[in-house]
C-alpha distance (Angstrom), angle and dihedral (degrees) to the residues before:
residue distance angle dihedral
X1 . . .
X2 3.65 . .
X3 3.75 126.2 .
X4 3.18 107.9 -57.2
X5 3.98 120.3 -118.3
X6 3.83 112.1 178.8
X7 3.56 135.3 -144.4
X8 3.77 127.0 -156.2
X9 3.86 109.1 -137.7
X10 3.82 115.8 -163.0
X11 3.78 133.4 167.4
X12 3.85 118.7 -167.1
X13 4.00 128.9 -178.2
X14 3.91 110.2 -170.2
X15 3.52 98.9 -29.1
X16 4.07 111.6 120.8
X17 3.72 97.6 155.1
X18 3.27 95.9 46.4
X19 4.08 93.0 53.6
X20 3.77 87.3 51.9
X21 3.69 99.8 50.9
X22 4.20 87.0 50.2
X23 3.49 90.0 49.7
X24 3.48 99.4 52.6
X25 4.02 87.8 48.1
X26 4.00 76.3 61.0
X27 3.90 89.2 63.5
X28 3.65 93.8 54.8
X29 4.04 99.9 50.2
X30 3.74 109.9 121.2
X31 3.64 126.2 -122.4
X32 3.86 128.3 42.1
X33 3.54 92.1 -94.2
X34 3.55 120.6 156.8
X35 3.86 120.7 -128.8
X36 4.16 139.3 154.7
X37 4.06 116.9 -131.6
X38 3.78 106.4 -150.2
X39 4.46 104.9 -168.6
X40 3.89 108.4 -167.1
X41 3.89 110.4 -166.2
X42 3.74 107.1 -152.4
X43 3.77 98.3 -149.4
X44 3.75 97.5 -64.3
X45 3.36 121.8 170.5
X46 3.77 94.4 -152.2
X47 3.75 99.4 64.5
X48 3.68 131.8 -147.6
X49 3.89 96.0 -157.2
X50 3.68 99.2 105.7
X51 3.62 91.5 41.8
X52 3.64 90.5 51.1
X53 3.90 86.3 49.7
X54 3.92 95.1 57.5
X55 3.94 86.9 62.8
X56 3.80 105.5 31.5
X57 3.70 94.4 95.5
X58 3.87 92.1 52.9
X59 3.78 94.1 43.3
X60 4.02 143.4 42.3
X61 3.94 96.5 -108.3
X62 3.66 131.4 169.5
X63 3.99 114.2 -175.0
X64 3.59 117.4 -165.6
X65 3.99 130.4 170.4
X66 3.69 134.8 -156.7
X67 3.90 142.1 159.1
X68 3.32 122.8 -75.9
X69 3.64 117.5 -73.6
X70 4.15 109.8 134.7
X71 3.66 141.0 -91.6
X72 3.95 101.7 -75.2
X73 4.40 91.6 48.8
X74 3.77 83.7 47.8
X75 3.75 93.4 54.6
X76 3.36 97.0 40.7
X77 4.15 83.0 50.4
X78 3.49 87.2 57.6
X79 3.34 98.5 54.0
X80 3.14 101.7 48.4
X81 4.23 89.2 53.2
X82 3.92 81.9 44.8
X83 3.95 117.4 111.6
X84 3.73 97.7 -163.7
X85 3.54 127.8 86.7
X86 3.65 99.7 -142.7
X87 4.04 112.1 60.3
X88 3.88 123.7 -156.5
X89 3.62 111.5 -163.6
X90 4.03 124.6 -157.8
X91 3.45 145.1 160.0
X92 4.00 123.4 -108.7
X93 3.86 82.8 -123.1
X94 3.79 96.4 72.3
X95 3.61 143.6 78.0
X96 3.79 128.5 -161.2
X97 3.88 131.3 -125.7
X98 3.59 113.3 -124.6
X99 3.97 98.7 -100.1
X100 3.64 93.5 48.4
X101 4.33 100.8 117.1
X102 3.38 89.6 32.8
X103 3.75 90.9 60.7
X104 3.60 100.5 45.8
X105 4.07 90.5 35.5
X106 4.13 87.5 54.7
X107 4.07 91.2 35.9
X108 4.28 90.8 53.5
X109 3.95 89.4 41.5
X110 4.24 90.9 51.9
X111 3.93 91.8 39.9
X112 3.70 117.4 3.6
X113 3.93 122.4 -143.9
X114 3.34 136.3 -172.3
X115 3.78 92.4 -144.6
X116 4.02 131.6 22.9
X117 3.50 140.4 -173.4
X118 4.04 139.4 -165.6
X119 3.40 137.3 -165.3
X120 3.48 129.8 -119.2
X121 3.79 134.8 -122.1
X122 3.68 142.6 170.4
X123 3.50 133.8 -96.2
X124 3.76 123.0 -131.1
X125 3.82 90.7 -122.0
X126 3.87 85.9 65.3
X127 3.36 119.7 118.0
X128 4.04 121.4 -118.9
X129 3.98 87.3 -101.8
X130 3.22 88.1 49.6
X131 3.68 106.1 49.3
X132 3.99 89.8 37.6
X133 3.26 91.9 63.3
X134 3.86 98.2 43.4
X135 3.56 90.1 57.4
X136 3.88 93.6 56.0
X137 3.41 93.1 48.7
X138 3.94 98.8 51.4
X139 3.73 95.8 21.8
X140 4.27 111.3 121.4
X141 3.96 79.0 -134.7
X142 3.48 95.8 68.5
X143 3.91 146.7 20.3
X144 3.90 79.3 -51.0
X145 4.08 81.3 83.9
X146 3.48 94.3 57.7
X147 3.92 103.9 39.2
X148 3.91 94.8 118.0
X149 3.57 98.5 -35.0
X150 3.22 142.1 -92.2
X151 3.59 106.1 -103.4
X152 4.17 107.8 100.1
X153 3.99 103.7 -147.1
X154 3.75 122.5 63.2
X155 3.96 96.0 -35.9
X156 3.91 93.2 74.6
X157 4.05 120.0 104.7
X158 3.67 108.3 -157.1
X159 3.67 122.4 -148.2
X160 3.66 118.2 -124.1
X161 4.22 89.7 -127.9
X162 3.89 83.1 78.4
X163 3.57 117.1 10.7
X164 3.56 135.5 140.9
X165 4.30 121.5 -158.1
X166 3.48 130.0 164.0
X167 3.59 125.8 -116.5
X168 3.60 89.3 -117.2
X169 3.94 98.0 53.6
X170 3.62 86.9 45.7
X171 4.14 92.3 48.8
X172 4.17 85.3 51.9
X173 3.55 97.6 43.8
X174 4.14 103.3 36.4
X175 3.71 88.0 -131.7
X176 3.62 129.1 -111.2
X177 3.68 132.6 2.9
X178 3.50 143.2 -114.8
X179 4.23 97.9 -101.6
X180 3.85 120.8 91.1
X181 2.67 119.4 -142.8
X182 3.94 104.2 32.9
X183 3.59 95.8 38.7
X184 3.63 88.9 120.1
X185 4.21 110.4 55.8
X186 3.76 77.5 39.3
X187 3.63 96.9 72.7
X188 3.76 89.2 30.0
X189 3.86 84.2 58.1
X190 3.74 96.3 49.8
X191 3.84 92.1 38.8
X192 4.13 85.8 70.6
X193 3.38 96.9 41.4
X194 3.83 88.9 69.8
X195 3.59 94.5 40.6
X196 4.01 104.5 -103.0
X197 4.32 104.6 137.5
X198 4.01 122.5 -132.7
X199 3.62 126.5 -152.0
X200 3.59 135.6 -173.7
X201 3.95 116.9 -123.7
X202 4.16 99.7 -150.2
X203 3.98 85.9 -170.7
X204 4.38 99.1 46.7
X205 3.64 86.4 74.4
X206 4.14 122.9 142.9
X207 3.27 134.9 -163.2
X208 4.26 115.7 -101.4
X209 3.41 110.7 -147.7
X210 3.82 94.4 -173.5
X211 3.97 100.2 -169.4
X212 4.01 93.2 -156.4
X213 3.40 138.5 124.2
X214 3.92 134.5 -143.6
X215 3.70 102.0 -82.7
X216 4.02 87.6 42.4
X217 3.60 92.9 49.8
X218 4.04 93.0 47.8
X219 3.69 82.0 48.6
X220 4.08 92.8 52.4
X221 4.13 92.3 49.9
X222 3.79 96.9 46.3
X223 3.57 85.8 48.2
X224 4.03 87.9 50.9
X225 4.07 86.9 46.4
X226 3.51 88.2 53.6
X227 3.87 103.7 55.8
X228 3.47 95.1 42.2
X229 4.12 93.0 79.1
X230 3.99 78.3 47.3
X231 3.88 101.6 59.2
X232 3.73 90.2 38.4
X233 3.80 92.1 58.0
X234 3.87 86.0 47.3
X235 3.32 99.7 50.1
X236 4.22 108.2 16.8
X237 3.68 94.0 -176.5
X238 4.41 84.2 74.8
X239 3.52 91.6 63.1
X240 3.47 112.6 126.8
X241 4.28 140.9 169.2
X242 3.51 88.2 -142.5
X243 3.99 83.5 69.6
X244 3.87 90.6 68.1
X245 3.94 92.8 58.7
X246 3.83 92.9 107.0
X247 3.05 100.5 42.5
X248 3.92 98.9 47.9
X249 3.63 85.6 44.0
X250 3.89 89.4 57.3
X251 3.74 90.2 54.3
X252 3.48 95.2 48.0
X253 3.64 89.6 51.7
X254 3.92 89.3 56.0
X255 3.81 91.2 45.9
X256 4.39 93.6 50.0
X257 3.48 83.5 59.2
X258 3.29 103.0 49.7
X259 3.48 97.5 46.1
X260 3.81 83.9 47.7
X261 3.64 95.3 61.2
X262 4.38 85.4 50.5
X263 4.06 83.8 54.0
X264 3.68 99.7 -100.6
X265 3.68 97.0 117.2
X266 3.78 104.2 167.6
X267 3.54 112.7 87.4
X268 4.07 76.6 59.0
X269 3.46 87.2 52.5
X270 3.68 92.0 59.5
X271 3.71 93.8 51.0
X272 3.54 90.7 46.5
X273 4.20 91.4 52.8
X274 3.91 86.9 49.6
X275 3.95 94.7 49.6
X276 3.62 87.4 47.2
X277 3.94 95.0 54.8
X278 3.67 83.3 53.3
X279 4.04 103.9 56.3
X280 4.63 85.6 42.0
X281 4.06 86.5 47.2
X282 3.82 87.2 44.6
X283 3.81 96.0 47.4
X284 3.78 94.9 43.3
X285 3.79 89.0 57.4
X286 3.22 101.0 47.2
X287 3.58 100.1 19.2
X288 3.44 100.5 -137.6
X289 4.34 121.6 100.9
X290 3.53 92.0 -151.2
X291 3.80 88.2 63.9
X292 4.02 88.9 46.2
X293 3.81 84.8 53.7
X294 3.53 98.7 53.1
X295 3.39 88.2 41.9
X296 3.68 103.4 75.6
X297 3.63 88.4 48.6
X298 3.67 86.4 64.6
X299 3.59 98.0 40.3
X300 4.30 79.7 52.3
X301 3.90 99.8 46.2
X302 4.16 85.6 42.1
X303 3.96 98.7 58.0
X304 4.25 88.2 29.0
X305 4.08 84.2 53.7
X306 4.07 98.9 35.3
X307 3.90 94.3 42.1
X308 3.73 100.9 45.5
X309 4.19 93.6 42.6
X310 4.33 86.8 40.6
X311 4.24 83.5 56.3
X312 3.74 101.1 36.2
X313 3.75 87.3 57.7
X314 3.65 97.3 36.8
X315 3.68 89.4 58.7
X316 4.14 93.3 46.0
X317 3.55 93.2 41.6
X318 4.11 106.8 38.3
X319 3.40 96.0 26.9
X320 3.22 116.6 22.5
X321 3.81 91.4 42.0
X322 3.85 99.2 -139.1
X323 3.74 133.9 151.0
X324 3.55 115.7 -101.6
X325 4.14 99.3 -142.0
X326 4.02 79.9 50.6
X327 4.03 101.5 55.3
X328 4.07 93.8 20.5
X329 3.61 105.3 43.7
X330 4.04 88.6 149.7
X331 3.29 86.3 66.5
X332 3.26 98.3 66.0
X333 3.99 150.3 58.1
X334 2.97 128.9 -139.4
């Protein structure tokens, strides 16, 4: 590989503040290290131009904007515009810890990959919302243990809020798709199938501030429960059993309360034992109850979301036989 020279690639759709709180996370990266910030405005309304200006004499920034066309074609944009050779992906919803390129810069140098991902975590300035639902979304007991794996060498699917790819894996593979959400295992998906490795950098991760709220983040997991079905008719060799573990645990959810009401309350009992390990692991970590509280709702609303999207599309897909741009057209742009 040849020295490395990095470029920052970052799609934002009406979200100002949030590209002005990222790039001030940029001033505070340690190191000298040189890098490129490429900003792709997907045909917001609310602009980030004058926020981008505030900062562009501090920081390498190229600002471009285009219509309307998603997250993965505005990535893909971005690379292309890009002149590094080494492209880190994020979301506009993040910021980074100080130590951040200096990780991945010394991680690529030690072992070089084609294609990196980190994990997310959240900041102390978070919100209880915030941090509830971070921790059931990256928590081992939930869906958080089967975000891209666990596994660190060519089994990992990064996720496109912090991913790295070179510009030669994305020149071979033509980058990401036309699905959101789901553009991201994609591309991690077709990135093995030609023989480029992934790893997962434990110490590259940023903090996700995901501004949402309940209904939106119901909304983002059914979404997620819907393209599963999709990527594992693309690419059959991702299917897994562990993929059903909402959904079976929203049926047996149904059932412990059914028997409960016929007086066999333990299978309830069980549920209730692991919900309660989830608010005390919750309040530990972020040492507040309320978060623990809010916590299992998320944990609830995440399998309820996941598990009744994975089965509706299961059932149109698998059985049903149907295309998915046909009976999922929100899933897709055009």
């Amino acid at each position: 590989m040849d020295k490395l020279e990095f470029s920052f690639i970052i799609p934002v759709y009406n979200r100002p503040n949030e590209i002005e709180e990222l790039l001030q996370s940029f001033l505070e990266l340690d190191g000298n290290l040189d890098f490129e910030i490429v900003i792709i405005e997907d045909g917001s309304s609310q602009k980030s131009n004058e926020i981008v200006k505030q900062f562009q004499s501090r920081l390498n920034i190229a600002y471009y904007f285009k219509p309307n066309s998603g997250p993965g074609d505005s990535r893909n944009y971005g690379m292309k515009k890009a002149k590094g050779n080494y492209f880190i992906i994020l979301d506009s919803d993040v910021l980074l810890p100080s130590h951040y390129l200096e990780e991945v810069k010394y991680s690529l140098k030690t072992a070089f990959f084609h294609c990196y991902g980190g994990p997310d975590a959240a900041h102390s300035s978070f919100n209880a919302l915030q941090k509830a639902i971070n921790f059931s979304m990256t928590s081992f007991l939930t869906t958080g243990g089967i975000r891209g794996g666990k596994k660190k060498v060519n089994s990992f699917q990064p996720r496109s809020f912090n991913m790295g790819l070179s510009k030669t894996a994305f020149e071979a593979t033509g980058g990401f798709g036309d699905i959101h959400p789901g553009e991201d295992p994609d591309l991690s998906l077709r990135l093995h199938k030609m023989g480029f490795k992934t790893t997962l950098l434990s110490n590259a991760f940023v903090y996700h501030k995901r501004r949402i709220t309940w209904s939106k983040f119901y909304q983002q997991v059914h979404k997620f429960g819907l393209v599963r079905p999709i990527l594992n008719s693309w690419h059959p060799k991702s299917k897994s059993l562990v993929f059903w573990f909402p959904t079976i645990f929203v049926f047996g959810l149904i059932i412990a309360v059914l028997l409960y009401a016929v007086e066999f309350p333990y299978l309830l009992y069980l549920y209730l034992g692991y919900l309660s390990l989830g608010l005390v692991w919750a309040s530990i970590e972020s040492r507040s109850i309320i978060v623990g509280v809010q916590a299992v709702i998320a944990i609830l609303i995440q399998f309820f979301g996941y598990g009744y999207g994975f089965l509706k599309s299961t059932i149109a897909i698998s059985f049903m036989k149907r295309e998915p741009k046909a009976i999922f057209p929100h899933l897709f742009f055009k």
